[in-house]
VEXTI-649925 format. One line per field, with one value per residue (C-alpha): x, y, z. Coordinates in steps of 0.1 Angstrom, whole numbers, padded with zeros to 4 digits. Example, Ala and Ser with C-alpha at 12.3 -4.5 7.8 and 13.67 -1.06 7.14 Angstrom:
2
u: 0123|0137 $
v: -0045|-0011 $
w: 0078|0071 $
REM end
This chain:
161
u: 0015|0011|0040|0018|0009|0044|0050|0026|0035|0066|0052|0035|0062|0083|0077|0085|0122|0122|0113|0140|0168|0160|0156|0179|0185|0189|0207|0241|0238|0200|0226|0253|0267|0297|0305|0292|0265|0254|0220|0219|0192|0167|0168|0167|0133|0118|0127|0111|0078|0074|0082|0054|0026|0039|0038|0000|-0012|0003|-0013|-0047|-0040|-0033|-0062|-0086|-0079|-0067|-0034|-0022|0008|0033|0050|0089|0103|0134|0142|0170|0151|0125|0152|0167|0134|0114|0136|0145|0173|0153|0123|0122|0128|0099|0073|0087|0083|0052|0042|0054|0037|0005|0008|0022|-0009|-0034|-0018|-0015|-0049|-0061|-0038|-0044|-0080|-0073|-0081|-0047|-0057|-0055|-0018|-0016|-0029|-0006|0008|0033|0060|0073|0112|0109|0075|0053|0050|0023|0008|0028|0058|0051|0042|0075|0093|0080|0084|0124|0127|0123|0142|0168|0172|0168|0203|0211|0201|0215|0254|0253|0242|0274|0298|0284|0293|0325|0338|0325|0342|0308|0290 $
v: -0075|-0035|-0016|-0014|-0051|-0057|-0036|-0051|-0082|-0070|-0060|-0083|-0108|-0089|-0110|-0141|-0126|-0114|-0150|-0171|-0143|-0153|-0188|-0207|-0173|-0183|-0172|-0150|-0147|-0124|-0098|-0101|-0063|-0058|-0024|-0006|0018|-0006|-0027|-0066|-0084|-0084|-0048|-0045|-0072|-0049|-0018|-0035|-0044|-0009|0009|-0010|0005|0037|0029|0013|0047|0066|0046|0053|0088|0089|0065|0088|0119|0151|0157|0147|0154|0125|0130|0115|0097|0095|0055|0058|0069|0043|0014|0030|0038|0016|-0011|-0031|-0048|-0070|-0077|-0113|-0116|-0141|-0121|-0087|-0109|-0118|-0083|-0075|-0103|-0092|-0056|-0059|-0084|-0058|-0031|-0050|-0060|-0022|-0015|-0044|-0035|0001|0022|0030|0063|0065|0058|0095|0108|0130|0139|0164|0144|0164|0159|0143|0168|0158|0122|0098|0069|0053|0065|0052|0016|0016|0028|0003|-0022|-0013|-0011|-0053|-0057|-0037|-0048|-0084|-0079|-0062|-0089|-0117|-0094|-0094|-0136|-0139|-0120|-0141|-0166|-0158|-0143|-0173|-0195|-0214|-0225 $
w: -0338|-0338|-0316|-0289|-0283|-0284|-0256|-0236|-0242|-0231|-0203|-0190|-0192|-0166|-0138|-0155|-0166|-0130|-0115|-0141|-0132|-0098|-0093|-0070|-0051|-0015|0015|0013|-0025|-0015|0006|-0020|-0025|-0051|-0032|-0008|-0014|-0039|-0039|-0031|-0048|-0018|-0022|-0059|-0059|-0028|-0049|-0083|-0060|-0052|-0083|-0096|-0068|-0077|-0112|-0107|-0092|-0123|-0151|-0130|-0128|-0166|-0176|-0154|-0147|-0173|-0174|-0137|-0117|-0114|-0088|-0082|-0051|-0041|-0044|-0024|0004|0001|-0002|0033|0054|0037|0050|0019|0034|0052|0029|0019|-0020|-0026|-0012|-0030|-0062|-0056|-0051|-0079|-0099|-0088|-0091|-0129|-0129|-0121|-0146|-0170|-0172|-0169|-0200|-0222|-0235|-0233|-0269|-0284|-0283|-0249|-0247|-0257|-0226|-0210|-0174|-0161|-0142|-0113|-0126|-0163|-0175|-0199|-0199|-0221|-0209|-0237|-0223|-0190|-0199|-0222|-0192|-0170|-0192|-0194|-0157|-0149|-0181|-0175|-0136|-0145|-0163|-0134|-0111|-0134|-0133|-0094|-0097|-0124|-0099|-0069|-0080|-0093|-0058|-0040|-0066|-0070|-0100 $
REM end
């Protein structure tokens, strides 16, 4: 498997870490903060589903267009205007399921060569479309272990198992 199927593999397998991480989530544990200022996992799913539509209209942009602006957002201004504390986990999951869905399938039978294609990011600059599926790729991983730390403390504050 070449470096790049791996990473798609990787991938497209982010909503199935998300979804295991997640199962049995229910009730006070989706609210759960460890300090304030901090995200619960409501927020953190909501904030994953969204990354992902941004993160859909980038690839496009890299796939179609010659060296496009990506432009940031301010996450912390999405999770508070955008509402995020009340967004029901299941359906931000499912958002993002289908979303990485759709991406992933754009991606998969792309020419390697076209992982080279290049964007200027508005904060990070140049960016490659490789770069951007590896960094997407990170960012379920690396909140799942996120998610699956605030589960761990959960529990261990409510003294359940």
């Amino acid at each position: 498997m070449s470096d790049l199927s791996a990473l798609l593999e990787r991938y497209r397998r982010g909503p199935e870490v998300l979804a295991m991480v997640l199962t049995g989530v229910f009730g006070e544990e989706e609210d759960f903060v460890t300090a304030p200022g901090k995200w619960s996992i409501r927020q953190i799913v909501a904030h994953l589903a969204d990354a992902e539509l941004v993160g859909a209209h980038r690839f496009r942009q890299l796939v179609a267009e010659d060296v496009p602006t990506l432009i940031a957002y301010d996450q912390d201004k999405w999770t508070d205007n955008l509402d995020y504390a009340r967004r029901k986990p299941k359906q931000s999951l499912d958002t993002f399921r289908r979303l990485r869905a759709e991406n992933y399938e754009l991606l998969k039978d792309l020419p390697e060569a076209a992982f080279d294609r290049a964007g200027n990011h508005t904060e990070r600059g140049r960016v490659t479309l490789g770069e951007l599926l590896d960094g997407y790729a990170g960012h379920a991983e690396s909140h799942a272990r996120q998610l699956q730390a605030l589960r761990e403390e959960y529990k261990r504050t409510k003294g359940k198992k």
